[in-house]
N, C-alpha and C positions, 0 to 999 in steps of 0.2 A: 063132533062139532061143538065147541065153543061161542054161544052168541050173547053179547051184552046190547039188554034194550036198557034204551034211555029215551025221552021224547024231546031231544034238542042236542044240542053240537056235543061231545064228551069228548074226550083223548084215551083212547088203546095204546100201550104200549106192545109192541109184539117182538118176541125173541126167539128168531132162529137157527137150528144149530147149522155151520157153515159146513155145508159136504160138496163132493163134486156134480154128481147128478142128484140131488132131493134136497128137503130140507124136513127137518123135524121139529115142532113145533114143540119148545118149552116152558113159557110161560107168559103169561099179558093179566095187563091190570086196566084200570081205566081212572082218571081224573072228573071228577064233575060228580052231580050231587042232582038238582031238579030239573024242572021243564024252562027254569030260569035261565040257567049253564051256561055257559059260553065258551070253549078252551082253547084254545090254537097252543101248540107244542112250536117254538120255533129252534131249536138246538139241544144237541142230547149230548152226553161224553163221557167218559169212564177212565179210573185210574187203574193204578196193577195192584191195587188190593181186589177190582172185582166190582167196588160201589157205579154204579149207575147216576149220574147228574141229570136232570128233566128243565130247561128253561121252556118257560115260554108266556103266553098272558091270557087270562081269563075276566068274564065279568058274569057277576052274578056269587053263589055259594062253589066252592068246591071241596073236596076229602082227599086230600092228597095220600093219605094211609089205606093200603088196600085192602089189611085186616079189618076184622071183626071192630078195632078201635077206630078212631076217629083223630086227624090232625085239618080242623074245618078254618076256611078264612074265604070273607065275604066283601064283598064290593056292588055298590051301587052305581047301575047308570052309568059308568067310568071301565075304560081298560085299565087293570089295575098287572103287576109282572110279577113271578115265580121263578124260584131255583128249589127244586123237589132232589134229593138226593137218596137214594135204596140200596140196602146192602147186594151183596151176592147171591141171597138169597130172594130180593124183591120186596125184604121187609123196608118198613117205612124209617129212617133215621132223623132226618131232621128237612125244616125247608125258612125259604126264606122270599119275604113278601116286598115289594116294592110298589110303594101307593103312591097317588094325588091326593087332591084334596078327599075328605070322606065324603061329602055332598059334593053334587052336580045336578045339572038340571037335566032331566029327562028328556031322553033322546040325541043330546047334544053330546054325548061320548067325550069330554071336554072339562077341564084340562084331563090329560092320559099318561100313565106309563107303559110302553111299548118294548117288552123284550126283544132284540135283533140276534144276538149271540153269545156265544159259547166256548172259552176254551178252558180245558182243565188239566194241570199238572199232576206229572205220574204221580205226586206225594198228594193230591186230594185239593189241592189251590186251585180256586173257584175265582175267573176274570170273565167279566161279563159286560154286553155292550147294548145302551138300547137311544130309547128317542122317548123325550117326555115336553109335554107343558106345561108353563107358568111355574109348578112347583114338583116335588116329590120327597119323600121320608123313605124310611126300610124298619123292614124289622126282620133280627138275622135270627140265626137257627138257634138259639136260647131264648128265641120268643121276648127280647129284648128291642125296646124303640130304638131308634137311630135320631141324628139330627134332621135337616132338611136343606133342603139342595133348591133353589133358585134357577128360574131360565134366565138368561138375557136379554129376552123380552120376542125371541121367535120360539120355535122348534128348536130344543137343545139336543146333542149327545150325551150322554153317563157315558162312565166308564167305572169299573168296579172291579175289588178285589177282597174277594173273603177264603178265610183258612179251612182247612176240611172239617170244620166243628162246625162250620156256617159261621161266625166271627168276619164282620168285616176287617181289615188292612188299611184299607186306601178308596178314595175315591175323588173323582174330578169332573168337570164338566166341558164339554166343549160350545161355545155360544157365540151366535153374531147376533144381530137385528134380527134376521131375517131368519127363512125355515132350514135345518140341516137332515139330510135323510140318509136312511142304511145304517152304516156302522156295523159292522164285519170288523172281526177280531181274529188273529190267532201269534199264538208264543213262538217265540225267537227256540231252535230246537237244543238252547243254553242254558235255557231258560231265566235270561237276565233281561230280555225285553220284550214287548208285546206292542205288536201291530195295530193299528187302527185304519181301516179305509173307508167311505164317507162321500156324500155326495153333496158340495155345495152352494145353495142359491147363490143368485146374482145379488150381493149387496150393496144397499140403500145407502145415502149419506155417504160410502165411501169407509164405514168403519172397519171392516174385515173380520176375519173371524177370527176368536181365538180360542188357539188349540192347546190349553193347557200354560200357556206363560203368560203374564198382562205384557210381557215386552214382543212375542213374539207372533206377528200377526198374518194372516193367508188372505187376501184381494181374489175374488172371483168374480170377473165380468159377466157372468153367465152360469147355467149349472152345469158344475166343474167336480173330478174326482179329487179328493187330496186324501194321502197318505202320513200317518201319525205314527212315531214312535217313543215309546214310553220308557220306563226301567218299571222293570217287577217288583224291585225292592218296596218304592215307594212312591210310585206312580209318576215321578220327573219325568219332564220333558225332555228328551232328547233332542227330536228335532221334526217339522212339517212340509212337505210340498203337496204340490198340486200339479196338475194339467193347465196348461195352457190355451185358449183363444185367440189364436195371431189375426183373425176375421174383422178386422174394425166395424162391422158390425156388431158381434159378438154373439152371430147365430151356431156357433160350435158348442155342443154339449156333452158331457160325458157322463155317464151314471159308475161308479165302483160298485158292483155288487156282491164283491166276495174277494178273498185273501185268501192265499195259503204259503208257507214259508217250508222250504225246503232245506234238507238237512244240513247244507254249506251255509244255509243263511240267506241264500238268494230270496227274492219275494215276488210272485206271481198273482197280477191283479186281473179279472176278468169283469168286463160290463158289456155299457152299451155306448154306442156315440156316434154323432153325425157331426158333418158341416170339416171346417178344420179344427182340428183338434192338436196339438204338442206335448206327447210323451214323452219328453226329453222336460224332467222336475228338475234341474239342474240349468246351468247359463248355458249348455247348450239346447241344439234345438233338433227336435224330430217329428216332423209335422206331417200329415196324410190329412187329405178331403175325401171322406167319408161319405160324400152323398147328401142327401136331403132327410134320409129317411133313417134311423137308426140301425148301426151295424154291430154285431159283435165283435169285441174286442181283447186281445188279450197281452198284457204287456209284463216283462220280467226287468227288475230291477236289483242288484248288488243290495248285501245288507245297511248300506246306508242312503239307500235309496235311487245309488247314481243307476242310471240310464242303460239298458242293455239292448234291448231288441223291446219290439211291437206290431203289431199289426191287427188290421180291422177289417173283418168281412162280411156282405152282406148281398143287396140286392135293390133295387131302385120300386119297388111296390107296395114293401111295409115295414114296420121297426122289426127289427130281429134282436134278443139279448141273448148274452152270452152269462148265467145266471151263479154257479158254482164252479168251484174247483178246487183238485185235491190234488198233491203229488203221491210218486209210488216208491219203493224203496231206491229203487235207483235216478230220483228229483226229477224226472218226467213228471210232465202237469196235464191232468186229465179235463177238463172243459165240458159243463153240463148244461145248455141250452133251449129255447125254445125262436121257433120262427115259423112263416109259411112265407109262400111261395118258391123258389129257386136261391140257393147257397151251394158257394165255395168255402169249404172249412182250410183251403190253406192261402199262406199269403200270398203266393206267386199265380193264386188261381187257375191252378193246372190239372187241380183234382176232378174226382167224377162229382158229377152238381147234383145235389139232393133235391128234391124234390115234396113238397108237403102235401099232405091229401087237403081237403076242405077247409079244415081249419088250420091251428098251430099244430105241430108236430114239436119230438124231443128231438133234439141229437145230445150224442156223447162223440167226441173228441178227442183222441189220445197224438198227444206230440211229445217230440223228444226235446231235451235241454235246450236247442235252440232253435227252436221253435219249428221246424219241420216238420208236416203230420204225419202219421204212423198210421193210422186208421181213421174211421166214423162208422157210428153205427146210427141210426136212427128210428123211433117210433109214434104211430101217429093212426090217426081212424078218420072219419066223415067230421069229428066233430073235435075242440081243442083239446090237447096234451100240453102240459106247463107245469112251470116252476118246477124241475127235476131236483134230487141232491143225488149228490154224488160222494163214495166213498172207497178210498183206496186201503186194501189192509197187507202186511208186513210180508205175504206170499204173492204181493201184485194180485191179487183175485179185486176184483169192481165190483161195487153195489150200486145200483142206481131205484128210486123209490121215486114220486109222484102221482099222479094221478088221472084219469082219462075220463072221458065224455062218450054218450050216443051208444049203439045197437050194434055199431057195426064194431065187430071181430076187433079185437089189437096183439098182432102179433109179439110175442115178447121175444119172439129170437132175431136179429138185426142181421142174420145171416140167409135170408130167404127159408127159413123156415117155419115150420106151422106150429108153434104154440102158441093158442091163439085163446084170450082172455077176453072177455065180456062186460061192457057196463051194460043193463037194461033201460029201455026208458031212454030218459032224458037225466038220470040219476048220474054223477062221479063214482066212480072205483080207483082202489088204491091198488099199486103196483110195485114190487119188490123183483128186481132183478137182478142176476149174476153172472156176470162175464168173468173169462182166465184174460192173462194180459193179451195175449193175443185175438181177443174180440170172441173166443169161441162160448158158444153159450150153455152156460150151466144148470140154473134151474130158472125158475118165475115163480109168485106167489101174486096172488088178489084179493080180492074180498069177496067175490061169487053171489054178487047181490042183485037182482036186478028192480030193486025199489029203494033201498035207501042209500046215504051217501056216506063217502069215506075217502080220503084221502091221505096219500104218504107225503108226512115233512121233510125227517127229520133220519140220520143215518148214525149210528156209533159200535163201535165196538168194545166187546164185554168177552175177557178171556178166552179171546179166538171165536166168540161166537158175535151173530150180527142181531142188532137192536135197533128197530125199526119203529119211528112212536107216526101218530098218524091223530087226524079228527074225524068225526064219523057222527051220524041223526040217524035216530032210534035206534037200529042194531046194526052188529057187524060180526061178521062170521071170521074167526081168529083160526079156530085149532082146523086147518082143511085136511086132517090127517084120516077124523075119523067122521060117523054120519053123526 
């Protein structure tokens, strides 16, 4: 048994090796430092050398180095962002900090820099995407300042690209008046361009947002998904759409909460949305009313963004979101969610209707290229399950992580069977799961805690093994091999 105390939020990262039925537990580190701490991990990702990339944001002192040495950086009162990079072997190499201002007023979290994503180039090219206020600097992996990067006077997007030395590239900002959220990332599989998807407010005055050109501007009546594409080279703009509000009210909302791009290029966005909504980013038009109440959604788009199929499912009792996604080697998009009440996961709603226990419950999703479902699996107790991630690796085998609530039992096999995982109390537990592509179930992992807390972010893969980073209060029990 491996256990790290700490007396406030830290970050474990936990690494295990991918088998059919077990898992062996090889190695975890933890990020944070005092009873001050704060960490949230939000995105992980690895190159074919083997290094490890760690985004995500903390407030307070943290030690990013898990040896004996020390690589320490501090923030006040403010979320301040990280990109923490480790060799092969977990030693520490270099990291890279993204601030606001260095004073703030206590309590006010304000202005913030807010890590969202992650994606990193087999050669070690670090593209990252988050959401900040009023202002922000960097300082990259030679512990060298940066300039400073301006809002537009709401909630901005960053966008960012640094070399495997930590060395920034490029960087840009996306800005209207108004607040913009999300921002979800992933690379063109050419590696010549890089996605952005984004959720944004209803703008004020009429000015729009712009997404990387001062000529080129996006109008959302309401809050709207819009998709961005860049060049890797040097961060150009390509080109932006959005979703549509045909509603002249303009009660239609869409949330993008995740991207993933498939190996023809195609690009699969997954959220949430209600009212009418038009998936159709292009002068045509593909419009579904979605209900009152927020649905899952998941829509596939050609590599320049034209229009291919969508659809949105839910239920008329509560929001449901449709939260990640990941394709598998043959560009099947697998769909990781949370909802309660009653759900049809397909579009023609012919499937069998899931069902959620008390609270939210997970689903996972698996459809083929045009959008047909292939399966669902689902997890859930007396009390919520949410924000899942989802990870597809090069032999189709699935990872799914997150985290559960309450006493009652949670099954981790999605095939009626009993492996059945524990949070105690009214505590969170984190959860690691393995499916083969055909839904059958492999192994599960927890934290086996029943007083303190812990939860799974965050999914990557590291030389065919799977790397799981998670946040966790005072301890958390890693190694469940041994006592």
């Amino acid at each position: 048994m491996i256990k790290f105390f700490q007396p406030f939020i830290l970050v474990g990262a936990l690494l295990l090796t991918s088998l059919s039925f077990g898992q062996v537990y090889q190695n975890a580190w933890q990020i944070g430092y005092d009873s001050d701490t704060e960490v949230e991990i939000k995105a992980m990702d690895s190159d074919t050398a083997g290094n490890l990339y760690v985004a995500g944001t903390w407030l307070g002192t943290v030690d990013f180095d898990p040896s004996s040495d020390s690589a320490l950086a501090s923030t006040e009162y403010l979320e301040n962002s990280f990109v923490v990079k480790y060799d092969a072997n977990g030693d520490y190499v270099w990291h890279i900090e993204l601030r606001g201002f260095y004073t703030a007023t206590l309590g006010t979290r304000s202005p913030y820099v807010r890590m969202e994503d992650m994606d990193v180039a087999p050669n070690g090219d670090v593209y990252i995407s988050g959401m900040f206020a009023t202002f922000m600097k960097w300082v990259d992996g030679a512990g060298s300042a940066g300039g400073s990067i301006y809002s537009g006077g709401g909630r901005d997007i960053y966008v960012m690209k640094f070399n495997n030395s930590g060395i920034r590239q490029w960087h840009f900002n996306i800005f209207s008046n108004n607040n913009l959220n999300g921002a979800r990332i992933a690379l063109h599989p050419d590696l010549d361009d890089v996605y952005v998807v984004a959720q944004a407010s209803k703008n004020s005055n009429n000015t729009g947002i712009n997404v990387g050109s001062n000529t080129e501007l996006l109008y959302s009546p309401s809050l709207n998904t819009f998709l961005a594409k860049y060049a890797t080279s040097n961060g150009a703009y390509q080109w932006a759409k959005n979703f549509d509000t045909p509603d002249s009210t303009y009660l239609g909302v869409s949330r993008g909460m995740d991207v993933a791009v498939a190996s023809t290029g195609d690009v699969y966005i997954v959220g949430s949305a209600k009212r009418e909504v038009d998936f159709d980013m292009g002068s045509g038009q593909a419009t579904q009313d979605l209900g009152d109440y927020e649905d899952v959604y998941l829509a596939k788009y050609d590599e320049d963004g034209n229009y291919l199929w969508a659809f949105g499912v839910g239920n008329e009792t509560a929001n449901n979101y449709g939260y990640r996604v990941d394709v598998d080697a043959s560009d099947r998009p697998y769909v990781a969610g949370y909802w309660s009440g009653n759900i049809k996961l397909d579009s023609a709603q012919t499937s069998t209707t899931l069902h959620s226990g008390a609270g939210r419950d997970v689903f996972l999703a698996a459809y083929d290229t045009d959008g047909s479902l292939r399966w669902t699996g689902q997890w859930g107790t007396n009390n919520d399950v949410e924000r899942p991630d989802v990870l597809v690796d090069g032999n189709n085998a699935i990872y799914l992580t997150g985290y559960f609530n309450g006493q009652n039992y949670f099954d981790a096999n999605p095939n009626g069977g009993t492996d059945f995982l524990s949070a105690g109390g009214t505590s969170q537990d984190w959860f690691l799961i393995k499916l083969g592509t055909d839904k059958s179930y492999q192994w599960s992992a927890d934290g086996q805690d029943d007083t303190n807390t812990g939860v799974g972010r965050a999914l990557a893969l590291v030389n065919g093994n799977i790397a799981m980073g998670g946040a966790f209060r005072d301890s958390v029990d890693i190694d469940q091999t041994s006592a």
